[in-house]
C-alpha positions in Angstrom: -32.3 7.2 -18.0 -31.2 10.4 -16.6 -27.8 11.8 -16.0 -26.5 11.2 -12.2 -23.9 13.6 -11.4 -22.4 11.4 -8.8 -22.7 8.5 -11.1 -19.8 10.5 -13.6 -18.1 11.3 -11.1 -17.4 7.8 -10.0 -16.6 6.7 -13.1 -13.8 9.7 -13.7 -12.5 8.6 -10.2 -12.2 5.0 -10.9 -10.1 5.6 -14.1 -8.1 7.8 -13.0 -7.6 5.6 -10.0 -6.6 2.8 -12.1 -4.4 4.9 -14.5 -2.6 6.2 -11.5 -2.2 2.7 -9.5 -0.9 0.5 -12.6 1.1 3.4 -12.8 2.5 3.2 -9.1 2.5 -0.2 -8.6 3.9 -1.5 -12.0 7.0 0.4 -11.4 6.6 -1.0 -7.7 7.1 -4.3 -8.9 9.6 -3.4 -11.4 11.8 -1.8 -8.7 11.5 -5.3 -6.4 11.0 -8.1 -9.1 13.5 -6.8 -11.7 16.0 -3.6 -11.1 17.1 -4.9 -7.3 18.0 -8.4 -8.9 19.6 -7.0 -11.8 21.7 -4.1 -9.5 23.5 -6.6 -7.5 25.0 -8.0 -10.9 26.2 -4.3 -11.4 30.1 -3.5 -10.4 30.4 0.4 -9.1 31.7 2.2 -12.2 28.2 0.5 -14.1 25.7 1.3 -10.6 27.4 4.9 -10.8 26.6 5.3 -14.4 23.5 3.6 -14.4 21.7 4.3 -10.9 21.7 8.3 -11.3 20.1 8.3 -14.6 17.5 5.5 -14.6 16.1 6.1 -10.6 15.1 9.7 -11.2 13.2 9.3 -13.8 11.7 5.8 -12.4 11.1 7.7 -8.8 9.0 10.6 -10.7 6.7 8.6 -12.1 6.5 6.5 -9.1 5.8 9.0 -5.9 3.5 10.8 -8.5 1.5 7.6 -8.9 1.5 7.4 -5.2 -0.1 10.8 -4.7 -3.0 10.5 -7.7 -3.6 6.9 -6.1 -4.1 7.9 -2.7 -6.1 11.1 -3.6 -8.6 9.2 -6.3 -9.0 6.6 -4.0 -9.9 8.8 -1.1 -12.4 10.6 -3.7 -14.2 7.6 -4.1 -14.2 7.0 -0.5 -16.4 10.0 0.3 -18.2 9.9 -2.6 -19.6 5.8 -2.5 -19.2 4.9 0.8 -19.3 7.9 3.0 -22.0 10.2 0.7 -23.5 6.8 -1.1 -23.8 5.4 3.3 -22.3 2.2 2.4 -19.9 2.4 5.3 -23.1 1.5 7.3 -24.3 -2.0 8.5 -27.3 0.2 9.1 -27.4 3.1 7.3 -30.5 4.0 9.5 -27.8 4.9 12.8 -25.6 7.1 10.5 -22.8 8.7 12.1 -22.3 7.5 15.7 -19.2 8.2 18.1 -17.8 4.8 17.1 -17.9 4.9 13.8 -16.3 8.6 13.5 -13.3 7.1 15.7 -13.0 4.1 13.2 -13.1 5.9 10.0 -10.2 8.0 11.6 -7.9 4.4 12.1 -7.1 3.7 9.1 -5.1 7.3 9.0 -3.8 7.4 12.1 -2.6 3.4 12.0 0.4 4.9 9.4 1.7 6.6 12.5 1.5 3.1 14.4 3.1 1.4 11.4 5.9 3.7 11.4 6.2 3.5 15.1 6.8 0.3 15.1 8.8 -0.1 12.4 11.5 2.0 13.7 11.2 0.7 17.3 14.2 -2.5 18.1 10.5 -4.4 17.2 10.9 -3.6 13.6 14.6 -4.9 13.2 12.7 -8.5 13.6 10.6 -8.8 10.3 8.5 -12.3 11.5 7.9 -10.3 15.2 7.1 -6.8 13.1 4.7 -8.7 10.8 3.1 -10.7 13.3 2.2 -8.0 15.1 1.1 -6.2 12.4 -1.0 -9.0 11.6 -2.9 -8.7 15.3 -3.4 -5.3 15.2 -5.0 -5.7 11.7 -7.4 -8.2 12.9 -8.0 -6.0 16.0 -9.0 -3.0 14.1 -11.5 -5.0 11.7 -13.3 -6.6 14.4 -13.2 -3.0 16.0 -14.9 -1.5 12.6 -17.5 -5.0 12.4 -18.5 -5.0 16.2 -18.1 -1.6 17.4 -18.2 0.6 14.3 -21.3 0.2 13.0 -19.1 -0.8 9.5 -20.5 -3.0 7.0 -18.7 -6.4 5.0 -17.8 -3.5 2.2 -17.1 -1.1 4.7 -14.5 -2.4 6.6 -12.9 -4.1 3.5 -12.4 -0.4 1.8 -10.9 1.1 4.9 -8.4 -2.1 5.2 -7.3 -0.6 1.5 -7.0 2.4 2.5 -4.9 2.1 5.9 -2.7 -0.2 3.2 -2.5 2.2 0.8 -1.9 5.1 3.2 0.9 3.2 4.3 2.2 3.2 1.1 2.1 6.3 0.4 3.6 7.5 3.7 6.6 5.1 2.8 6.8 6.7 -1.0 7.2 10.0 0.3 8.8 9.9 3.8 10.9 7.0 3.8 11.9 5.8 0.5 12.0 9.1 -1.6 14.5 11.1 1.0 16.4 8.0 1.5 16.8 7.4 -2.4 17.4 11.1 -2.7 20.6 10.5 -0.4 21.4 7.3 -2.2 21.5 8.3 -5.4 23.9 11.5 -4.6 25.9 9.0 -3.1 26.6 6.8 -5.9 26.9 9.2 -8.3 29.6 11.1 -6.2 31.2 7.4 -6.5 30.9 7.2 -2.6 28.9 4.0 -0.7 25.6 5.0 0.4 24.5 4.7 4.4 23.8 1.5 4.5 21.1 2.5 6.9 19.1 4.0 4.2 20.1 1.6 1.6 18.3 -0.7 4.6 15.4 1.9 5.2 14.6 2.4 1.5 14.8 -1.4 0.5 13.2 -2.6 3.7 9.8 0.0 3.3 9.7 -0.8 -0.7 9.3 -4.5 0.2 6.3 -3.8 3.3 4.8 -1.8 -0.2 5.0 -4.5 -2.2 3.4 -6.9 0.6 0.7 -4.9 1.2 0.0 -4.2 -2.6 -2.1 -7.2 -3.4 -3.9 -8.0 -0.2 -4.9 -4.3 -1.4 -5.9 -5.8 -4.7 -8.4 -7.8 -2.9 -10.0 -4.4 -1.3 -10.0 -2.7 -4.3 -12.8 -4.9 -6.0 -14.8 -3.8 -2.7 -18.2 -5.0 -4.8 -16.8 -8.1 -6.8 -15.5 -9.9 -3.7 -18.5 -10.1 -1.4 -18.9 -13.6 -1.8 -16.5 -13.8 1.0 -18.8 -11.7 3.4 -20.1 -15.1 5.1 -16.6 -15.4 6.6 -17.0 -11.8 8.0 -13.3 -9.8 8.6 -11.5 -13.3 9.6 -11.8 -14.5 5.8 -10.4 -10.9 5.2 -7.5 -12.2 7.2 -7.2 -14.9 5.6 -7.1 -13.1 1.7 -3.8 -10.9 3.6 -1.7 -14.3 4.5 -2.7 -16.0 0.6 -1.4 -12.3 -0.6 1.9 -12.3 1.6 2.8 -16.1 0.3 2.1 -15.0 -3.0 4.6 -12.4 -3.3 7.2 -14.1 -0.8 7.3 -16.7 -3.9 7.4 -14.0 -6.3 10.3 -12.5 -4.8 12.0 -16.2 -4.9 11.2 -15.9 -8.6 13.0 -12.6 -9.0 16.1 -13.9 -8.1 16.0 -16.8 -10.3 15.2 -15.1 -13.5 18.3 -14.5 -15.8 19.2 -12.7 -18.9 20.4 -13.8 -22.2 
């Protein structure tokens, strides 16, 4: 058996990918499922003593995972589905017009997101996530009909306009707010409740999109599902979103000693 260059390489990106995405989304979870229960039984003298010291550190590790997740996973985008032509339906038509404009959505749709988002539209979750939801559909029966994009094709680029997303929100949204937060409290002074808002509200769109992304992340385990084409897809994201809407009504139940 001989040694495949690109064969290494895909295994180095997929570990590192995982190392940095547990890494990410653990403390993802542990931001939304255990510190935000746990800070509203905080009075201010304990948040002011508390919050300064455990965010930072938390926040490091966090936005760094973001970074080395995106990156890896954009790695392995060019290197199995752009250079390995799995994007294709039919590798035999290669690059076409279409599927250039496509492969371009998923990066531009952060834009969208955030457009929306902090539009009046966005002050109505159910409204916000509906249309979300459309425009999701929309672009996957764009990348199946129009695009030239295969089952696994489309999948991976639904994972990565999620995880883009997330990313965006790690850097530009919840980072500077939290950086503004946490100067607050430790001056002893209430935060903007606008970016307490803008911080909370973009870590919980994170934590939603985080397992439907799950789902596009085992791209070659879950093609059972291809006979539904990119409405079972749709299907995976509302299963995901009631999954962690009762996870969050876990969160809130769990107590100490």
């Amino acid at each position: 058996m001989g040694f495949e260059i690109s064969d290494a390489l895909q295994a180095i990106f997929r570990w590192l990918h995982i190392l940095s995405g547990v890494l990410w989304v653990g403390l993802l979870y542990f931001f939304n499922f255990v510190y935000s229960p746990f800070a509203g039984l905080l009075d201010s003298q304990s948040k002011q003593k508390i919050a300064p010291e455990l965010l930072p550190r938390a926040l490091f590790w966090f936005r760094w995972g973001a970074v080395w997740t995106w990156i890896t996973g954009i790695l392995l985008l060019t290197l199995v589905f752009y250079h390995g032509k799995l994007v294709f339906e039919n590798p035999e038509s290669g690059w076409t017009l279409p599927t250039i404009i496509m492969t371009c959505v998923p990066f531009a749709a952060v834009f969208v997101y955030d457009a929306i988002f902090k539009s009046p539209l966005g002050k109505d979750n159910k409204i916000s996530g509906i249309l979300c939801f459309v425009l999701i559909a929309l672009i996957l029966f764009a990348m199946e009909t129009w695009g030239n994009f295969s089952y696994r094709g489309y999948l991976i680029h639904a994972g990565t306009l999620f995880g883009s997303v997330m990313a965006f929100n790690v850097w530009y949204r919840i980072w500077p707010a939290q950086q503004q937060i946490l100067t607050a409290v430790k001056n002893g002074t209430a935060p903007d409740a606008k970016l307490v808002a803008l911080a909370g509200g973009r870590s919980r769109h994170n934590t939603y999109l985080s397992v439907p992304l799950f789902w596009t992340m085992m791209n070659q385990h879950s093609t059972f599902a291809s006979s539904f084409k990119w409405m079972g897809f749709l299907v995976i994201i509302l299963l995901s979103w009631h999954i962690v809407w009762q996870l969050y009504k876990k969160a809130g139940k769990v107590q100490g000693f």
